[in-house]
TILUMKOL-704452 format. One line per 4 residues: for each residue z negated, y, x negated of C-alpha. Coordinates in steps of 0.2 Angstrom, whole numbers. Layout:
BEGIN
Z/Y/X; ...
This chain:
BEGIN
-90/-46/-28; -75/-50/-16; -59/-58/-18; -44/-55/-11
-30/-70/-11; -14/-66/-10; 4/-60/-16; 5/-44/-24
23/-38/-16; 15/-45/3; 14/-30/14; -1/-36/21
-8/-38/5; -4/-19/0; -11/-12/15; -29/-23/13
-29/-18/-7; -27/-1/-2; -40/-1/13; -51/-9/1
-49/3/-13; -52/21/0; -68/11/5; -72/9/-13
-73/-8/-11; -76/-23/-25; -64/-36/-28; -56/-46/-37
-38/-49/-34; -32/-67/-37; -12/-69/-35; -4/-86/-29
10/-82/-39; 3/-76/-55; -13/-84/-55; -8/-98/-46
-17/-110/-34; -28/-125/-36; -30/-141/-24; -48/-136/-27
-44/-119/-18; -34/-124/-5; -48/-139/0; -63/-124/-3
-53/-115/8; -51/-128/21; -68/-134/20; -74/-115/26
-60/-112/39; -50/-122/51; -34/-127/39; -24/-121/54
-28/-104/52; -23/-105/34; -6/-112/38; 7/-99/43
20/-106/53; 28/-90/58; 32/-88/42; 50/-89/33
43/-101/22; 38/-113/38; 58/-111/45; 66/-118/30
53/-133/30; 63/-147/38; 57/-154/54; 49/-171/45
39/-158/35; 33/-149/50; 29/-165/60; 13/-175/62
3/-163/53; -15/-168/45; -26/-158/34; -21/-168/20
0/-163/22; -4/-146/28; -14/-143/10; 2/-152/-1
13/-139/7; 5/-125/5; 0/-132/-13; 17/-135/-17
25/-117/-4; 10/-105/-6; 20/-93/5; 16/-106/18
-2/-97/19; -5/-83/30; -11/-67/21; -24/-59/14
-37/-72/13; -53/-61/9; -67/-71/1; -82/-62/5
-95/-76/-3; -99/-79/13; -84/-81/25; -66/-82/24
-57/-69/32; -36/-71/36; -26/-60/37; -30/-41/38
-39/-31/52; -49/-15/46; -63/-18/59; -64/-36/51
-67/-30/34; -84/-27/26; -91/-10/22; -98/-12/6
């Protein structure tokens, strides 16, 4: 089974569950806030997929971060920040088992 990382009231988030759901899809859905978020996730999640593409810096959360938080980034800080912000990760992350997928594309999704 699948699951789908995220925040409940993301509008990407929403539009991935219900894409999921008309496709009859399987998945779990774990909420950063709800659920929460372990170091152990976010360095599972870096280990699979380039911690930059985890790291949304177009987000609101990345523009109230002040400029010494932005600067000289490493895979260690980047993981703190969104450990301690997870609005700081971009959304959906689906976790197929086998890849990671950010964000949400319909012709990136699976079919069963």
């Amino acid at each position: 089974m699948h699951t789908l990382y995220g925040i409940k009231n993301c509008d990407t988030v929403k539009k991935a569950r219900l894409w999921l759901d008309k496709n009859g899809i399987a998945y779990q859905f774990h909420d950063f806030r709800t659920d929460g978020l372990t170091l152990e996730q976010l360095q599972n999640f870096a280990a699979r997929i380039d911690w930059n593409t985890l790291l949304n810096r177009s987000s609101t959360s990345w523009r109230q971060l002040s400029a010494e938080q932005q600067s000289d980034l490493t895979a260690e800080k980047a993981i703190a920040l969104m450990l301690h912000t997870p609005t700081l990760i971009k959304r959906p992350i689906l976790d197929t088992g086998d890849k990671l997928i950010i964000g949400f594309k319909a012709d990136h999704y699976p079919t069963e």
